[in-house]
mmCIF file as Biopython writes it, N, C-alpha, C and O atoms, coordinates in Angstrom:
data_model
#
loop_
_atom_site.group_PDB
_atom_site.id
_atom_site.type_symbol
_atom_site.label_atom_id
_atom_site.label_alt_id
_atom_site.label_comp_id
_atom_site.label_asym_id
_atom_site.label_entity_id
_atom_site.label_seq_id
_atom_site.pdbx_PDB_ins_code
_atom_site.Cartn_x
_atom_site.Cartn_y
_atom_site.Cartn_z
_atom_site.occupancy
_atom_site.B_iso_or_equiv
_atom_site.auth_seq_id
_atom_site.auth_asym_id
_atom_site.pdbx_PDB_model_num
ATOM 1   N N  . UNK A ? 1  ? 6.711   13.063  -16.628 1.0 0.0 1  A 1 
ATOM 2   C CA . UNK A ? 1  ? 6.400   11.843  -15.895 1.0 0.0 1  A 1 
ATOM 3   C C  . UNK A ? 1  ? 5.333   12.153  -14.842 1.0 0.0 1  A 1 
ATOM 4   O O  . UNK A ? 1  ? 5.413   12.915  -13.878 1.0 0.0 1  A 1 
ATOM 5   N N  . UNK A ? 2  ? 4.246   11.334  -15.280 1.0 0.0 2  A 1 
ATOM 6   C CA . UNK A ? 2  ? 3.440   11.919  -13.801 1.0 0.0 2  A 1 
ATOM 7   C C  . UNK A ? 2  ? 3.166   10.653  -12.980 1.0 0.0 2  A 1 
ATOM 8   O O  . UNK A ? 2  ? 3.017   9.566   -13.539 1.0 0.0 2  A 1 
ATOM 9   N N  . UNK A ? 3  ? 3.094   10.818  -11.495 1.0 0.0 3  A 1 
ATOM 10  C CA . UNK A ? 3  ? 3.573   10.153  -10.709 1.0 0.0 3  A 1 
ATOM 11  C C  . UNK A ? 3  ? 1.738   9.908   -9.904  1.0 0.0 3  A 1 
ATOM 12  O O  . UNK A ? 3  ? 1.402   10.869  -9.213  1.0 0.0 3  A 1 
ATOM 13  N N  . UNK A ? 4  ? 0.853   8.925   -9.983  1.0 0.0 4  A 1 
ATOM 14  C CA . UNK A ? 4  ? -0.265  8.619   -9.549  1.0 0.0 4  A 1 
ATOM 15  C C  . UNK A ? 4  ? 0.431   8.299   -8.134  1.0 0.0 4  A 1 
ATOM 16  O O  . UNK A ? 4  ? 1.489   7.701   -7.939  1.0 0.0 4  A 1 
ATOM 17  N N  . UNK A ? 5  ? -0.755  9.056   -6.891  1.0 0.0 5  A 1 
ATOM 18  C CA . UNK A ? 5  ? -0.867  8.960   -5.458  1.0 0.0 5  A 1 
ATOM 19  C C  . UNK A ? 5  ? -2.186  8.537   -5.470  1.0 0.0 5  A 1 
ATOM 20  O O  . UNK A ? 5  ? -2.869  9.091   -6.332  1.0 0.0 5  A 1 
ATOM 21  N N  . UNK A ? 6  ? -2.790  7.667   -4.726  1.0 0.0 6  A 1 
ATOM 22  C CA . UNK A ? 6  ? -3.599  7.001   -3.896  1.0 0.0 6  A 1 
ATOM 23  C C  . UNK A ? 6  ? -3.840  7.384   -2.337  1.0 0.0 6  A 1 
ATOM 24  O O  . UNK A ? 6  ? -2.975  7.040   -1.532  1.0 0.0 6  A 1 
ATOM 25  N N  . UNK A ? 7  ? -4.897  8.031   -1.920  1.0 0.0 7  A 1 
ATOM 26  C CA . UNK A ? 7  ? -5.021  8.485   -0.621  1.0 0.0 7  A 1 
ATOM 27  C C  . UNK A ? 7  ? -5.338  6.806   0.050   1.0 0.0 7  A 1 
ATOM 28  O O  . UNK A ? 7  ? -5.038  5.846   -0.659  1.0 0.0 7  A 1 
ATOM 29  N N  . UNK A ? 8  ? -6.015  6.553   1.582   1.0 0.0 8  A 1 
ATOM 30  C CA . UNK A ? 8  ? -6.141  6.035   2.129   1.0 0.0 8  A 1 
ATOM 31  C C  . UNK A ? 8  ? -7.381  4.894   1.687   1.0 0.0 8  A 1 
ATOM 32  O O  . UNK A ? 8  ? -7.391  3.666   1.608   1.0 0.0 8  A 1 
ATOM 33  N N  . UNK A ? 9  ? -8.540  6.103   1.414   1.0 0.0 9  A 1 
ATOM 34  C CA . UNK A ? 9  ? -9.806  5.617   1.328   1.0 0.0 9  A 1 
ATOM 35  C C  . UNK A ? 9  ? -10.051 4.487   -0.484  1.0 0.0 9  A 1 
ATOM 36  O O  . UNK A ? 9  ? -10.749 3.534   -0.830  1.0 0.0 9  A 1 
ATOM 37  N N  . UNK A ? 10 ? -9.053  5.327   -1.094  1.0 0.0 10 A 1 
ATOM 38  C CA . UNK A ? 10 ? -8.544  4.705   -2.465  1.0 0.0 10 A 1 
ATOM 39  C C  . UNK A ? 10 ? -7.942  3.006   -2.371  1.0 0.0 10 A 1 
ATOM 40  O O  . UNK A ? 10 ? -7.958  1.839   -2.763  1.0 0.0 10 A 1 
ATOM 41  N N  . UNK A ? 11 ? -7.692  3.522   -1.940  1.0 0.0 11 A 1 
ATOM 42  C CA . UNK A ? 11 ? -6.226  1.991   -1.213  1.0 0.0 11 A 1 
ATOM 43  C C  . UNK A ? 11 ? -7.191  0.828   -0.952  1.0 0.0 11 A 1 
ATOM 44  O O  . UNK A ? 11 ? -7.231  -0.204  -1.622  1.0 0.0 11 A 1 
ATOM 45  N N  . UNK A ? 12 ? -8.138  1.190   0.343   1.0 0.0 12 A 1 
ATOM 46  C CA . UNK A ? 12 ? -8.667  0.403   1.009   1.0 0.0 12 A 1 
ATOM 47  C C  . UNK A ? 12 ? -10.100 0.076   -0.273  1.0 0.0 12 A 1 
ATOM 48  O O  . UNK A ? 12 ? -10.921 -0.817  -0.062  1.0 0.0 12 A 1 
ATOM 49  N N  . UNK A ? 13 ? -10.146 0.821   -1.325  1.0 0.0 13 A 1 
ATOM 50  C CA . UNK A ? 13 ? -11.349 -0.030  -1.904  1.0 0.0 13 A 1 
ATOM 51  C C  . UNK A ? 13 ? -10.881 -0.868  -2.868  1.0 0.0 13 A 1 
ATOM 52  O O  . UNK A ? 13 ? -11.391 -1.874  -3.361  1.0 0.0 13 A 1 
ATOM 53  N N  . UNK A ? 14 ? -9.401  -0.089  -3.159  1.0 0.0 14 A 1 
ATOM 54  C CA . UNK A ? 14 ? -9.064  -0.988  -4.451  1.0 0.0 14 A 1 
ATOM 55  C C  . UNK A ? 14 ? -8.535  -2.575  -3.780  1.0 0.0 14 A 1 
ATOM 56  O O  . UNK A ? 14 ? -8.104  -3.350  -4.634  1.0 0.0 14 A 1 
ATOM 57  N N  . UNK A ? 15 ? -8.546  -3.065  -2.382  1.0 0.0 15 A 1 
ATOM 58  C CA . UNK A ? 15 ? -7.756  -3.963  -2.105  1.0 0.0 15 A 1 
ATOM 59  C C  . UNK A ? 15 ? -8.941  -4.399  -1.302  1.0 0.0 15 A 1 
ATOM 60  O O  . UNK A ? 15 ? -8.476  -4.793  -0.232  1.0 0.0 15 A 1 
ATOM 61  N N  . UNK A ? 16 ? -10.481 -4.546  -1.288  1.0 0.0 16 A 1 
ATOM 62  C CA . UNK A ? 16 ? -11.482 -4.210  -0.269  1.0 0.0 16 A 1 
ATOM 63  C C  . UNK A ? 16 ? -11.171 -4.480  1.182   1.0 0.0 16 A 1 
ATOM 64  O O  . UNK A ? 16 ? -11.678 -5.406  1.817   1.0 0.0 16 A 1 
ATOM 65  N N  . UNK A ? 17 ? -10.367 -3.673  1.629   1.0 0.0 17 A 1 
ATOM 66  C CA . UNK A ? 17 ? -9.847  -3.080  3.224   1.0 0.0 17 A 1 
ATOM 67  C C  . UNK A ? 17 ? -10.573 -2.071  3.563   1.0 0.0 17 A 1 
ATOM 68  O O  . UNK A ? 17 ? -11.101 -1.273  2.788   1.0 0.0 17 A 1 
ATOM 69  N N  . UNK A ? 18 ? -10.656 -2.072  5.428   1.0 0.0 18 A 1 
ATOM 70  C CA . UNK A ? 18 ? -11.082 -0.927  5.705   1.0 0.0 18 A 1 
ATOM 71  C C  . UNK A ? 18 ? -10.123 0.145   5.722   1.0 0.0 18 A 1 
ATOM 72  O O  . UNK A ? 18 ? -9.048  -0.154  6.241   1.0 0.0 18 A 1 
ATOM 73  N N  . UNK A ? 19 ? -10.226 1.174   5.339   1.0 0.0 19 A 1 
ATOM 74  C CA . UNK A ? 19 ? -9.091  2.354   5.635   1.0 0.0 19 A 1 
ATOM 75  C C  . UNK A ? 19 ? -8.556  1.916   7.622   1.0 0.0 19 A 1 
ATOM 76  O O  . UNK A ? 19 ? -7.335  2.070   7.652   1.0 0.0 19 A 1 
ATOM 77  N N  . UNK A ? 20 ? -8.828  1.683   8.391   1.0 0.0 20 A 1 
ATOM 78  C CA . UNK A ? 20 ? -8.755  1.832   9.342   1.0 0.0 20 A 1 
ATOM 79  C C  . UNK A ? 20 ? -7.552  0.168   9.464   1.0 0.0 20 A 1 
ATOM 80  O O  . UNK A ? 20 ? -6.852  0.080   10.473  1.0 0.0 20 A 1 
ATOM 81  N N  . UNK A ? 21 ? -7.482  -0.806  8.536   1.0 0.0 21 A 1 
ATOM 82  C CA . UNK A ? 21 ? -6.615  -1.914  8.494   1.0 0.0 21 A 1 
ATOM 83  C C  . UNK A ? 21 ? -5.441  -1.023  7.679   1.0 0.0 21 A 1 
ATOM 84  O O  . UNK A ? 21 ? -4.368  -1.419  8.133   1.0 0.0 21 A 1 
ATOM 85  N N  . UNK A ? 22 ? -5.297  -0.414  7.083   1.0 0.0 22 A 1 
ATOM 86  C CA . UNK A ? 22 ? -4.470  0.203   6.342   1.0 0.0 22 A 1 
ATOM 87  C C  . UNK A ? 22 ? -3.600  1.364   7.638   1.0 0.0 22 A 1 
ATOM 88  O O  . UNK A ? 22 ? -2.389  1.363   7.862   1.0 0.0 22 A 1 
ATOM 89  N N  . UNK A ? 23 ? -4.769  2.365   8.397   1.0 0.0 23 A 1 
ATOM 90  C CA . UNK A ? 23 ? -4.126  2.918   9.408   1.0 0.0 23 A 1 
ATOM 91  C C  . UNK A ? 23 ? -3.065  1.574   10.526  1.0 0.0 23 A 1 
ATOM 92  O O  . UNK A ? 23 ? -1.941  1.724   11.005  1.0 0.0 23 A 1 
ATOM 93  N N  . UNK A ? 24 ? -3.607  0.874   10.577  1.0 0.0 24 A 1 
ATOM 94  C CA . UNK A ? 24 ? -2.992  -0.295  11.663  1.0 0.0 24 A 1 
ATOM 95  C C  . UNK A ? 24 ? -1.732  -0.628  11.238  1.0 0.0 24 A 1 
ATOM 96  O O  . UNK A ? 24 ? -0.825  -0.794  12.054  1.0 0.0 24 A 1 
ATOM 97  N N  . UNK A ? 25 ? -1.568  -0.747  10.047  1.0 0.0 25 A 1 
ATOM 98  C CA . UNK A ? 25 ? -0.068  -0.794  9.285   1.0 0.0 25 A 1 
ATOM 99  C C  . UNK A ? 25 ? 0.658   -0.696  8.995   1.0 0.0 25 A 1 
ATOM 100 O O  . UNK A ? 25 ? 1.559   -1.333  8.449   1.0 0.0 25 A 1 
ATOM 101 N N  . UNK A ? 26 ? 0.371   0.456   9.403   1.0 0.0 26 A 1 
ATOM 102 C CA . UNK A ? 26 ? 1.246   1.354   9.046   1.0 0.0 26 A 1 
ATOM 103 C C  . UNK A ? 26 ? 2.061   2.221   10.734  1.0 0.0 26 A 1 
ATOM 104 O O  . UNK A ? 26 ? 3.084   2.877   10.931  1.0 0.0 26 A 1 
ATOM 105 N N  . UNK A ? 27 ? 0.931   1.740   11.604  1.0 0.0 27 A 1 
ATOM 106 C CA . UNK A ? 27 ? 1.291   2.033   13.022  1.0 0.0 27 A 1 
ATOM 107 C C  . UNK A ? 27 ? 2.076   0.916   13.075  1.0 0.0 27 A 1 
ATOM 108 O O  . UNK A ? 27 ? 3.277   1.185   13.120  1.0 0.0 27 A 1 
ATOM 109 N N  . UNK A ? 28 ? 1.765   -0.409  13.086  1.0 0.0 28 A 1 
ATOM 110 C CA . UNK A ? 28 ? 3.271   -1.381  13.247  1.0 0.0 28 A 1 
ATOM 111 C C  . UNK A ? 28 ? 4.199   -1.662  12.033  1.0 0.0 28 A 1 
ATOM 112 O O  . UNK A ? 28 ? 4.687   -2.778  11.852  1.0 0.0 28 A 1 
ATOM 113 N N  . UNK A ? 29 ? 4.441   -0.524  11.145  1.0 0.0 29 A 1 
ATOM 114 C CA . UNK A ? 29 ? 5.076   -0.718  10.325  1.0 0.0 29 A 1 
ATOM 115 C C  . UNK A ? 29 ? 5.171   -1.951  9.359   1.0 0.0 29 A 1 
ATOM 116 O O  . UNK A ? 29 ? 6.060   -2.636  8.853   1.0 0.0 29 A 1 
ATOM 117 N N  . UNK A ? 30 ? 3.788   -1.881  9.362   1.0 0.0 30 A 1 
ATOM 118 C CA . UNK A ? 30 ? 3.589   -3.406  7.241   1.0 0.0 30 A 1 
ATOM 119 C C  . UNK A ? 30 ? 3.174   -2.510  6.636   1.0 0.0 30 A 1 
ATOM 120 O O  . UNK A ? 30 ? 3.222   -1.291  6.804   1.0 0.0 30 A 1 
ATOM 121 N N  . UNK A ? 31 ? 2.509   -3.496  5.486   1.0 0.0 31 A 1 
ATOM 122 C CA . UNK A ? 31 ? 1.927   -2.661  4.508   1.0 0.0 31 A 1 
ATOM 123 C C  . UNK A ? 31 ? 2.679   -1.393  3.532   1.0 0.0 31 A 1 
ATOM 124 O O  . UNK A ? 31 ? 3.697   -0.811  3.906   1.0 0.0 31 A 1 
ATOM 125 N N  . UNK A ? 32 ? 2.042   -1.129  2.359   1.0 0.0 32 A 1 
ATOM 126 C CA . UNK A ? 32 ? 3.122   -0.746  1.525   1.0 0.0 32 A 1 
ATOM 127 C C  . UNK A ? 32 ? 3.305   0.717   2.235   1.0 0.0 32 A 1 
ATOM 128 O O  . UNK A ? 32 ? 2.669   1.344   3.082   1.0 0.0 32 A 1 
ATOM 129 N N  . UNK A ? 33 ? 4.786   1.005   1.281   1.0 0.0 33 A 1 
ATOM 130 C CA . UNK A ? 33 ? 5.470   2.602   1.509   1.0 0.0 33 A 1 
ATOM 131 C C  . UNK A ? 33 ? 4.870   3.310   1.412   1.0 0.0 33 A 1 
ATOM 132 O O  . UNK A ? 33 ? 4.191   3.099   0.407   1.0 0.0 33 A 1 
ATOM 133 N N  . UNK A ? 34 ? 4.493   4.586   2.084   1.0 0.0 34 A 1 
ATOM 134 C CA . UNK A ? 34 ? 3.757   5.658   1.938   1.0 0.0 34 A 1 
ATOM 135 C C  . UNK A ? 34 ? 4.492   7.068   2.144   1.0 0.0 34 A 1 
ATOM 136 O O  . UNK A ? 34 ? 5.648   7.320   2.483   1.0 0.0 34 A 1 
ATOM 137 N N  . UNK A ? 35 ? 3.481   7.845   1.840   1.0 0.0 35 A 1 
ATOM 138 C CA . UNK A ? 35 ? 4.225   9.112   1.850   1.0 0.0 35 A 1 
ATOM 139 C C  . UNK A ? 35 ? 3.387   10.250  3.219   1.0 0.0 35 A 1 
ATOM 140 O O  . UNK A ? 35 ? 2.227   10.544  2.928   1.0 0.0 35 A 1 
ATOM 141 N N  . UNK A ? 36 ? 3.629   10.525  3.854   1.0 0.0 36 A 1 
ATOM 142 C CA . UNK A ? 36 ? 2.788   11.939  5.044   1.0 0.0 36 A 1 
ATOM 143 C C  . UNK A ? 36 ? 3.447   12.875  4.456   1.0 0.0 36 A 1 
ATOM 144 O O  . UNK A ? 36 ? 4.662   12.772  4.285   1.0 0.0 36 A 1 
ATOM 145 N N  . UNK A ? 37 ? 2.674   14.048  4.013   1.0 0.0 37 A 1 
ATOM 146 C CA . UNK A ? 37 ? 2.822   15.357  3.354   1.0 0.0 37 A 1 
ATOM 147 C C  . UNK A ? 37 ? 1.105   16.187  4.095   1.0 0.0 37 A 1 
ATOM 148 O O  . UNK A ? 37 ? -0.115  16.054  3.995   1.0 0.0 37 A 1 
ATOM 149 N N  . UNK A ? 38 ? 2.182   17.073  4.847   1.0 0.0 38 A 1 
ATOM 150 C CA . UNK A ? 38 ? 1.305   17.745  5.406   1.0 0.0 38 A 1 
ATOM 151 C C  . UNK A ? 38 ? 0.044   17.695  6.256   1.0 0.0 38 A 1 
ATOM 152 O O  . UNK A ? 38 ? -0.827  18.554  6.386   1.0 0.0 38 A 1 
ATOM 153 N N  . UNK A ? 39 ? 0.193   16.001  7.028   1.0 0.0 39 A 1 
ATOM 154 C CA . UNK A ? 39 ? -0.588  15.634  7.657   1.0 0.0 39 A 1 
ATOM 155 C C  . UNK A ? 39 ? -1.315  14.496  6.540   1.0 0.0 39 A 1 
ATOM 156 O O  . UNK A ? 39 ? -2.022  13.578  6.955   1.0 0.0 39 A 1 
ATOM 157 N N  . UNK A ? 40 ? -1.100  14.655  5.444   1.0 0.0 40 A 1 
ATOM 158 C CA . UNK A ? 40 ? -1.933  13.852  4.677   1.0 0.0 40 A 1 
ATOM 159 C C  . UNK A ? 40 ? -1.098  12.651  4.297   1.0 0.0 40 A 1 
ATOM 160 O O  . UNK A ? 40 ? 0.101   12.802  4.066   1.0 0.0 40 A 1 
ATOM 161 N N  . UNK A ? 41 ? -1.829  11.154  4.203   1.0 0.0 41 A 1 
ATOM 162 C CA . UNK A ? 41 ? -1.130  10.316  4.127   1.0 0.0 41 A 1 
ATOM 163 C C  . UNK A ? 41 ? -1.465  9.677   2.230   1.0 0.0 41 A 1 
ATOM 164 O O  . UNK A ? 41 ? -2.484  9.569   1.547   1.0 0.0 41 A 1 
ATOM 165 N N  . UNK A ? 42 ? -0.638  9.518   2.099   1.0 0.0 42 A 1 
ATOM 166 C CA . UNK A ? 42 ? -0.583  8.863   0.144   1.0 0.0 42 A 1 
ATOM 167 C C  . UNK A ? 42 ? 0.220   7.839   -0.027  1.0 0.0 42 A 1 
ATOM 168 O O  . UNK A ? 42 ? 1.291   7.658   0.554   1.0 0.0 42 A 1 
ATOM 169 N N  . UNK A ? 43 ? -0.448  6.935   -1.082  1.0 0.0 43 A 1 
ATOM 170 C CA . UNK A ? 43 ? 0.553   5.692   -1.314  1.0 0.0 43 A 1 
ATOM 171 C C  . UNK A ? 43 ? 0.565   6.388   -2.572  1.0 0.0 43 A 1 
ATOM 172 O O  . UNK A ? 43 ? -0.262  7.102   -3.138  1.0 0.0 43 A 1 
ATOM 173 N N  . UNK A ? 44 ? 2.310   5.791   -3.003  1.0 0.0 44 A 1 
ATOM 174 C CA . UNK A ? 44 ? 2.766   6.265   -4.866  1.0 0.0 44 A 1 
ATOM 175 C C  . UNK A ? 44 ? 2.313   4.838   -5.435  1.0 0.0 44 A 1 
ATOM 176 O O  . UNK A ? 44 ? 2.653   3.819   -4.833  1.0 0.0 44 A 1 
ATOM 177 N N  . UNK A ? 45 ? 1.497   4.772   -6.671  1.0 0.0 45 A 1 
ATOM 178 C CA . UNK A ? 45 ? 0.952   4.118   -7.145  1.0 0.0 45 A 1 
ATOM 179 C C  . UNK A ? 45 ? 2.236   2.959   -7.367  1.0 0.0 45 A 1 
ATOM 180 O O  . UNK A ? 45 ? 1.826   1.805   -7.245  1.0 0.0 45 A 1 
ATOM 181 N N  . UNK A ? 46 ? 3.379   3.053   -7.603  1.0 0.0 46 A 1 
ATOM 182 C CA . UNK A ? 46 ? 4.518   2.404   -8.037  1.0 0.0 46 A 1 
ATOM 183 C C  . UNK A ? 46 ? 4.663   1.465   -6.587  1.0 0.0 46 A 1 
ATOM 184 O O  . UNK A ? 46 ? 4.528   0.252   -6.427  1.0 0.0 46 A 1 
ATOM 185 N N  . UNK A ? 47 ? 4.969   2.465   -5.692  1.0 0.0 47 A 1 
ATOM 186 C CA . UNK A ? 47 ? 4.863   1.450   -4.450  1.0 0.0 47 A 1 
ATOM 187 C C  . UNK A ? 47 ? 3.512   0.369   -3.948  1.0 0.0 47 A 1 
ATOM 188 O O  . UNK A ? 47 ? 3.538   -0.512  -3.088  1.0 0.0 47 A 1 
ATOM 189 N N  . UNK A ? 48 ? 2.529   0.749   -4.707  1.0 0.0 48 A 1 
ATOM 190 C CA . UNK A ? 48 ? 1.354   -0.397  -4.134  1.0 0.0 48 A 1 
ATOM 191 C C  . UNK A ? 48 ? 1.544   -1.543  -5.580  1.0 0.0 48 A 1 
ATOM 192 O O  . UNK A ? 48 ? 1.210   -2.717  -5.419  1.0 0.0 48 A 1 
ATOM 193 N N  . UNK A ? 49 ? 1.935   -1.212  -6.550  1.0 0.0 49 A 1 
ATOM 194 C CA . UNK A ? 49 ? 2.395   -2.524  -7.573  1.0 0.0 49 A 1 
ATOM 195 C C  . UNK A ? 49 ? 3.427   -2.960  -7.050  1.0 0.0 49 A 1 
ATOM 196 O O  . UNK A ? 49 ? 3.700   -4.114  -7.379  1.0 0.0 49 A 1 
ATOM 197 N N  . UNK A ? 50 ? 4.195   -2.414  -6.269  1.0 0.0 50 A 1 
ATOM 198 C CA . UNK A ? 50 ? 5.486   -3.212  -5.704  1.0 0.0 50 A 1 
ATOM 199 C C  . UNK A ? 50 ? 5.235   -4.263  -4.373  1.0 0.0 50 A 1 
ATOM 200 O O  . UNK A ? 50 ? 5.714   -5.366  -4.109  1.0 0.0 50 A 1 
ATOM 201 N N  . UNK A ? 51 ? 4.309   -3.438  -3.705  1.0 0.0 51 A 1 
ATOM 202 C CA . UNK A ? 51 ? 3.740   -4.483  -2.695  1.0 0.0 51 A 1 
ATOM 203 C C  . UNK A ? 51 ? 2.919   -5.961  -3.013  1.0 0.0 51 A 1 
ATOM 204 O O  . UNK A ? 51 ? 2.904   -7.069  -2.478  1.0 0.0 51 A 1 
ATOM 205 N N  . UNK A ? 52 ? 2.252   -5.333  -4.185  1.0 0.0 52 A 1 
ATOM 206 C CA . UNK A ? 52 ? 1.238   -6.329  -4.262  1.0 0.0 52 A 1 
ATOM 207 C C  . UNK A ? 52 ? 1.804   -7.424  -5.390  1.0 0.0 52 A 1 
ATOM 208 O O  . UNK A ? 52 ? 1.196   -8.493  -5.427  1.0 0.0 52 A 1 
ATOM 209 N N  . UNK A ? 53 ? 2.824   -7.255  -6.232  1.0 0.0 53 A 1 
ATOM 210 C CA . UNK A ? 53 ? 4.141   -8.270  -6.635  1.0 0.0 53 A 1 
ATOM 211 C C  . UNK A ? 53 ? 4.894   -9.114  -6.084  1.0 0.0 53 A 1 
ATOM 212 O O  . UNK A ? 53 ? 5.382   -10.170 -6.489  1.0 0.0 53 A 1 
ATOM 213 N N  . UNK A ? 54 ? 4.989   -8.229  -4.534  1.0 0.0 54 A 1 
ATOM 214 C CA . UNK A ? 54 ? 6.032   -9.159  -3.701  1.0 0.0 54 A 1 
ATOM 215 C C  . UNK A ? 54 ? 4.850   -9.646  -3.258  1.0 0.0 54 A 1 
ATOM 216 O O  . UNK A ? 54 ? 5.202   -10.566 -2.519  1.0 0.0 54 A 1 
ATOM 217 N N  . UNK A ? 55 ? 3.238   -9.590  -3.242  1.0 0.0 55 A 1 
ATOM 218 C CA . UNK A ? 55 ? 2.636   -10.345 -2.276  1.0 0.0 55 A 1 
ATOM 219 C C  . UNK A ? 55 ? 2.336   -11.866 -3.208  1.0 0.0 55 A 1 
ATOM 220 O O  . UNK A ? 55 ? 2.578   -13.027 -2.879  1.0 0.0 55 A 1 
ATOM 221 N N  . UNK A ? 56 ? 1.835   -11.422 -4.235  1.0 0.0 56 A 1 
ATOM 222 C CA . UNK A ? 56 ? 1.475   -12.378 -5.199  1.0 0.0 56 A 1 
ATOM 223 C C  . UNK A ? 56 ? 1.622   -13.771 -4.968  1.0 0.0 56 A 1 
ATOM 224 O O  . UNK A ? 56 ? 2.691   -14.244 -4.581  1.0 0.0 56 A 1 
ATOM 225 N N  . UNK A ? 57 ? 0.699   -14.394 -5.164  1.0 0.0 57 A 1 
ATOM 226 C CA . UNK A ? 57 ? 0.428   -15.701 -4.548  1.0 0.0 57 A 1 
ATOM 227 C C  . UNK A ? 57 ? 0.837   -16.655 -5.774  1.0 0.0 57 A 1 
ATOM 228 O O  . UNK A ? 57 ? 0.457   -16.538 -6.939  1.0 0.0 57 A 1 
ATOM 229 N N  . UNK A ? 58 ? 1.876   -17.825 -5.135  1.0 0.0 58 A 1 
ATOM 230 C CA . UNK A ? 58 ? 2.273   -18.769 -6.349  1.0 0.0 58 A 1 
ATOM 231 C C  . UNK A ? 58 ? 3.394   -18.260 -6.571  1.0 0.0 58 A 1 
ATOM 232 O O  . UNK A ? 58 ? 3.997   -19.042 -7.306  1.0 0.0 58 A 1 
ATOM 233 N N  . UNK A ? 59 ? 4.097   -17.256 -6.313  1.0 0.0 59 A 1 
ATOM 234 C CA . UNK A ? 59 ? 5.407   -16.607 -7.189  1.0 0.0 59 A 1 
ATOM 235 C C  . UNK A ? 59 ? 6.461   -17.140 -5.716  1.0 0.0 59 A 1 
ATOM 236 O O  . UNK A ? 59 ? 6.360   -17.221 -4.492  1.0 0.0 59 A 1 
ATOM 237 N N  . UNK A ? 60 ? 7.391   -17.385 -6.725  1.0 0.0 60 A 1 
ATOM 238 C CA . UNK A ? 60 ? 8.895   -17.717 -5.795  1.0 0.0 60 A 1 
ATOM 239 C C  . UNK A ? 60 ? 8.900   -16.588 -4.546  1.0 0.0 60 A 1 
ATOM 240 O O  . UNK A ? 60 ? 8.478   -16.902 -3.433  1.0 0.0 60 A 1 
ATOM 241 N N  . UNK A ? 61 ? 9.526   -14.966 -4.897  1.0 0.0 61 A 1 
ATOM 242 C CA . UNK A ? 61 ? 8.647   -13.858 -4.075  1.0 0.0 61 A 1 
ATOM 243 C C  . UNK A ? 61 ? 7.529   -14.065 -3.413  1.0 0.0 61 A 1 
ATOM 244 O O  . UNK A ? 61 ? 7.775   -13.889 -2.219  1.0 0.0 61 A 1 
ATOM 245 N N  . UNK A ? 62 ? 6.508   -14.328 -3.564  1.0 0.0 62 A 1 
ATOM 246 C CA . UNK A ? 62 ? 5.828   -14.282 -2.977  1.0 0.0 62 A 1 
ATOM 247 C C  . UNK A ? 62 ? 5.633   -15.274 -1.382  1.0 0.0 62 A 1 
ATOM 248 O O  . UNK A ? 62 ? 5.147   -15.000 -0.285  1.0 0.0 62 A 1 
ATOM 249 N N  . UNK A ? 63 ? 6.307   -16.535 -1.980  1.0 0.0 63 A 1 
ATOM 250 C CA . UNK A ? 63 ? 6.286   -17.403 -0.928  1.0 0.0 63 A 1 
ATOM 251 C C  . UNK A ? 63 ? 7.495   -17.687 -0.213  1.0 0.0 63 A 1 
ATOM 252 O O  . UNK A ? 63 ? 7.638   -18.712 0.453   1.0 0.0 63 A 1 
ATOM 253 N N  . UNK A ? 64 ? 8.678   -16.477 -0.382  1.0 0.0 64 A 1 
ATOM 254 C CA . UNK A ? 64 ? 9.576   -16.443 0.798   1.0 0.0 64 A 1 
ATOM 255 C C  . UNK A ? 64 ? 9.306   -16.011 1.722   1.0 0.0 64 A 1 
ATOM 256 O O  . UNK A ? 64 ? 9.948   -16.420 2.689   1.0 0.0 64 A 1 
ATOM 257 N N  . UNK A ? 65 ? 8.332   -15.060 1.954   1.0 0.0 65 A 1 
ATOM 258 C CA . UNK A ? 65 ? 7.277   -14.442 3.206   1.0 0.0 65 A 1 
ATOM 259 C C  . UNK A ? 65 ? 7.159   -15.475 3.909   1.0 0.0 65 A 1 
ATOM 260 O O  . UNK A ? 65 ? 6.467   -15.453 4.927   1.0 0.0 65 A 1 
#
């Protein structure tokens, strides 16, 4: 099973964010689950389809937010 990580700078192009809205998010705790390993910060690819499911616009989920 191999398990795709997404660094910061990844994140922020695939969603066009600045890495630096992604840092903010994680300082007040939004934005998806991540992982810090060794100073380095990674999203698990599983957790940014999970975020962006519950964000999904039009879906029952989505609009209990």
């Amino acid at each position: 099973m191999t398990i795709k990580h997404l660094h910061q700078v990844e994140l922020a192009k695939r969603w066009s964010l600045s890495p630096r809205t992604l840092e903010r998010w994680r300082w007040l705790g939004q934005g998806p689950r991540y992982l810090k390993i060794g100073g380095r910060v990674v999203y698990r690819l599983e957790d940014i389809e999970a975020y962006e499911a519950e964000h999904l616009a039009g879906t029952e989920e989505g609009q209990k937010k």
